[in-house]
N, C-alpha and C positions, 0 to 999 in steps of 0.2 A: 338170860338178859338179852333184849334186842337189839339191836345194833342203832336204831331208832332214839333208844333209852341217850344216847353218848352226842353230846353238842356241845360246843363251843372252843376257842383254841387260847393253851393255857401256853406263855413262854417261857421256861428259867430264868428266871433274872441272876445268874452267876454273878457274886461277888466274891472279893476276898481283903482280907483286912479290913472292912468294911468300906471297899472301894468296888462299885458297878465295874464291871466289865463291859466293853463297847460293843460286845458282839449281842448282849443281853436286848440294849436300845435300839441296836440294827434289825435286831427279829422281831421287836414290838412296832418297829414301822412295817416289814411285810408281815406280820400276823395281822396288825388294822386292816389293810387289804384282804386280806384273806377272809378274817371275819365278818366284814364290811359284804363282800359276797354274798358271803352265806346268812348274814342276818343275827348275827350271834355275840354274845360278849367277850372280849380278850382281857384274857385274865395274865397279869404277871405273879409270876410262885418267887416268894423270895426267904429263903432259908439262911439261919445266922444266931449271933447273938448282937444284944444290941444295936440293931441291923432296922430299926423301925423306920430311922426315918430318911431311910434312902427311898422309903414307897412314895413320897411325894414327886422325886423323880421319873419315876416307872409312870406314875399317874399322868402328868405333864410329858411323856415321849407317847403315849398314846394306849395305855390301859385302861382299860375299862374299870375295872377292879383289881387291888393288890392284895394276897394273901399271903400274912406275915406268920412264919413258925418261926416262933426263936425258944432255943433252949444252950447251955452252956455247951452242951456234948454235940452242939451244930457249930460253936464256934469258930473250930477246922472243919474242912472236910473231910470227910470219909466216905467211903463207896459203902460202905453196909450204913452208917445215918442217915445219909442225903435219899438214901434208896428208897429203905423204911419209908420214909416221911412220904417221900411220892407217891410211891405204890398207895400207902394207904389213902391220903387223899384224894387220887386218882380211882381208886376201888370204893371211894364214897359220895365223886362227883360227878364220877364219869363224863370227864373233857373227850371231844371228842379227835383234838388233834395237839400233840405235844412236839414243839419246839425248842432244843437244846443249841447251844453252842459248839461249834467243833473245836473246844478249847483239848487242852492236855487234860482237864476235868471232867469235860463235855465229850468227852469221845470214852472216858472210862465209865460217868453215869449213865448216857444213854442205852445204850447195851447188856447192861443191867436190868433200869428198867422195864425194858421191851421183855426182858427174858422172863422177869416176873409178871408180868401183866401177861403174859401170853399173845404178844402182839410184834406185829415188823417194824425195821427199822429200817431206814435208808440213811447211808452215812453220808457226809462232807457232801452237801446238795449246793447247786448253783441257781439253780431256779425254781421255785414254786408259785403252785397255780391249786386252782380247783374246781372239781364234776361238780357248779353248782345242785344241779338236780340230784346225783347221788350222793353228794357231800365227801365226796373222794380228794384228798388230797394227792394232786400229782406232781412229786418230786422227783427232780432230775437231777445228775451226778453223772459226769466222765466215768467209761468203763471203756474195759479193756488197754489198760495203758495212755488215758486219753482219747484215742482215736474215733471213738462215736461217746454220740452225749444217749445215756439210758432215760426213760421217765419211768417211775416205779409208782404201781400203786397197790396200795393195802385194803382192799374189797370186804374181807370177811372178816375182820379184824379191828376192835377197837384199844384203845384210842390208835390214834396214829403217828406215827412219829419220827421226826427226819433230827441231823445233824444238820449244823449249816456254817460254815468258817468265818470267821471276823474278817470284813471287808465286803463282802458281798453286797449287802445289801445294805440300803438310806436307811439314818434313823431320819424321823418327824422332826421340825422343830421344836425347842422348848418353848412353849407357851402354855397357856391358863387351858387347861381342861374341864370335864365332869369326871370324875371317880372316887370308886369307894374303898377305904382299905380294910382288910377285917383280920386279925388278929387271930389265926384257928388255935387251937387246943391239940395236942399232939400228944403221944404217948409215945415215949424213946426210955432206954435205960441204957449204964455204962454196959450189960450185958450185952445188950444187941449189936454192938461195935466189937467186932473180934480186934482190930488193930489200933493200937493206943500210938498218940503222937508224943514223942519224949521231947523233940526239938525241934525246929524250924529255923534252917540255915540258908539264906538268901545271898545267893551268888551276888559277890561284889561288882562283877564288871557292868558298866554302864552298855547297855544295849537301846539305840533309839527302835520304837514302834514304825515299822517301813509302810505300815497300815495307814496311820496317821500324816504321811507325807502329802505334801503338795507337789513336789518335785523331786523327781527319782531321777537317775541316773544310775543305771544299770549293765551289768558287764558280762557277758559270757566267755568261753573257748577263744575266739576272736582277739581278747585283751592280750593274751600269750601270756603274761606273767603279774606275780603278786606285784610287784613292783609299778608296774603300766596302771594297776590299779590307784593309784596315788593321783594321777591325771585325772580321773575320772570324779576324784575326791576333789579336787579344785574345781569341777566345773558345778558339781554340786553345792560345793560351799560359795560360790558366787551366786548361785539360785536360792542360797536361805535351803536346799532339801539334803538328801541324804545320798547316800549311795546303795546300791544292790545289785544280787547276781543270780545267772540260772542259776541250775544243778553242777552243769561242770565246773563251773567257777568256785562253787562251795565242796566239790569232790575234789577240787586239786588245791582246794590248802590256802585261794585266795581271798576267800570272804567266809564270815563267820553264816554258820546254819541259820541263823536265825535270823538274817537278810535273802533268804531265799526268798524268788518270786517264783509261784508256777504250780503245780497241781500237787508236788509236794514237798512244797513250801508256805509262803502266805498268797495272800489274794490282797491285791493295791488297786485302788482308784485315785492315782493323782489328779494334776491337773495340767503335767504334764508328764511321760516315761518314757524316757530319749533311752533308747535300748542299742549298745553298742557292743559290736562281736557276736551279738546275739542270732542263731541262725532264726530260730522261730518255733519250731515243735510244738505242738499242738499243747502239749501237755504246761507249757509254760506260757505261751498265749493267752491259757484259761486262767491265768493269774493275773493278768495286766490287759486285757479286753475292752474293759471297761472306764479305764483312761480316757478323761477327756480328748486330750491329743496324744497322739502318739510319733515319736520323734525316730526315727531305726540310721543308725549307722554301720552298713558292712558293707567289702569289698565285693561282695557276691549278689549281684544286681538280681539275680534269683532266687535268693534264700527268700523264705516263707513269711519271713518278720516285716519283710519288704511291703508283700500285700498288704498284712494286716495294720501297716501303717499309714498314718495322714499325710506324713513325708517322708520322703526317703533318700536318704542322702548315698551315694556310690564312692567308695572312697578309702582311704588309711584314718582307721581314727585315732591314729597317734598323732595325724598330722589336723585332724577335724576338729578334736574334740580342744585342744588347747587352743586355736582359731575361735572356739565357740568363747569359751571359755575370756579371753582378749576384749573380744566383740562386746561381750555382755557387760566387764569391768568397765571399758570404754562409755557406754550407755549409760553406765547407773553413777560414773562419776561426772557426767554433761545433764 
């Protein structure tokens, strides 16, 4: 089969409880781009049960067409269902470039199925683009610990196919589209799933999405203690956002994993991420870069976070940030 044969770019639309996942919407706004390029239709894959009429969603953020598998043994996921079903649809349509979420899901099916398709993968990507002429998709991703950005691309090899993180990139707005949804026919059995789900236990603690913030407030090494982080919690909750921290912050015990900014952590576009203690590191910059403003608070007129921000304040932020913090209750009660 030619390589010639494989056109157009298919996205995952990952859901779960029959709720879309954001990073699904986010790859169907750069997939339109991308298709849009090349001339092509962008298809969203959406796998489930009872799961039909989330496609008018998919349709409306910018698919061209939506292809609904539902079967009861799709309900959960599974890494041998969700595989099956791709591979084969993919071995019958020959898309020519697949886009996955770099969810905890997205990072276990992708890898899958590149391995069955016989085809590469580029993981947790920050950027894509494409060889119009050759219909190359060129995906980029942080290597080597951050410190250069790689662009990788898959020449002799179809389809093609990157990961990409929630946050990265715009969805489209929701408005009135053209598309079509088609309902495929699918062959699964309980046999082809080696691993059966007995239970599904859903951690109680309440965790905010730091993805979906408008206003971050963020804390590295710098803060000195769990406690200082509490300041940091007031200036956020006077901005309506949230709080978050690098990696050292979340290595020493002061902020939960799952507020990590940075390359491996999440990826935030607020609107604004006032970054305090924070030195800079490449590797957590690629997390918060794309902030509209960016606010930096540290003593170290040198530190790297300096640069890459809009302001840069020099200073104690135990004595800045509650100052801010003052200022702003001052303003929104006048």
């Amino acid at each position: 089969m030619s390589i010639a044969d494989y056109n157009g770019v298919w996205v995952f639309a990952e859901q779960r409880a029959g709720e879309l996942q954001k990073v699904s919407l986010e790859l169907l706004g750069e997939g339109r781009k991308i298709a849009d390029k090349l001339g092509v239709k962008l298809t969203a894959l959406l796998l489930g049960k009872d799961i039909k009429g989330l496609a008018d969603t998919l349709g409306r953020h910018g698919a061209d067409e939506v292809l609904v598998a539902e079967s009861s043994l799709l309900e959960h996921y599974t890494t041998d269902g969700y595989t099956k079903i791709i591979c084969d649809l993919a071995n019958e349509r020959k898309p020519g470039i697949v886009l996955i979420g770099a969810t905890f899901i997205g990072r276990d099916l992708g890898p899958r199925v590149a391995a069955r398709l016989s085809t590469g993968l580029t993981a947790d990507c920050t950027v894509l683009d494409v060889d119009v002429e050759k219909a190359d998709l060129l995906a980029t991703r942080p290597a080597f610990g951050g410190n250069l950005m790689a662009t990788i691309v898959c020449p002799d090899h179809r389809p093609q196919m990157a990961t990409v993180r929630p946050g990265v990139f715009e969805r489209l707005p929701d408005e009135e589209r053209n598309f079509t949804v088609e309902e495929v026919e699918i062959e699964i059995a309980e046999s082809d799933i080696r691993t059966k789900i007995l239970e599904i236990i859903k951690e109680s603690k309440e965790i905010v999405d730091i993805s979906e913030a408008h206003f971050i407030v963020s804390g590295g090494r710098g803060v000195g203690s769990q406690e200082n982080f509490a300041i940091l919690e007031e200036l956020a909750e006077v901005l309506g956002g949230t709080v978050a921290g690098s990696r050292a912050a979340v290595e020493n015990g002061w902020i939960d994993r799952e507020y990590q900014v940075g390359q491996t952590g999440k990826t935030v576009r607020p609107t604004i991420y006032i970054a305090c203690g924070i030195s800079g590191a490449i590797q957590h910059v690629a997390g918060m870069q794309e902030s509209d403003m960016i606010i930096a608070i540290n003593k170290d007129p040198e530190a790297p976070i300096m640069k890459a921000a809009d302001y840069a304040i020099v200073g104690d932020l135990l004595k800045i940030v509650p100052e801010m913090t003052s200022q702003i209750k001052t303003i929104k009660n006048n």
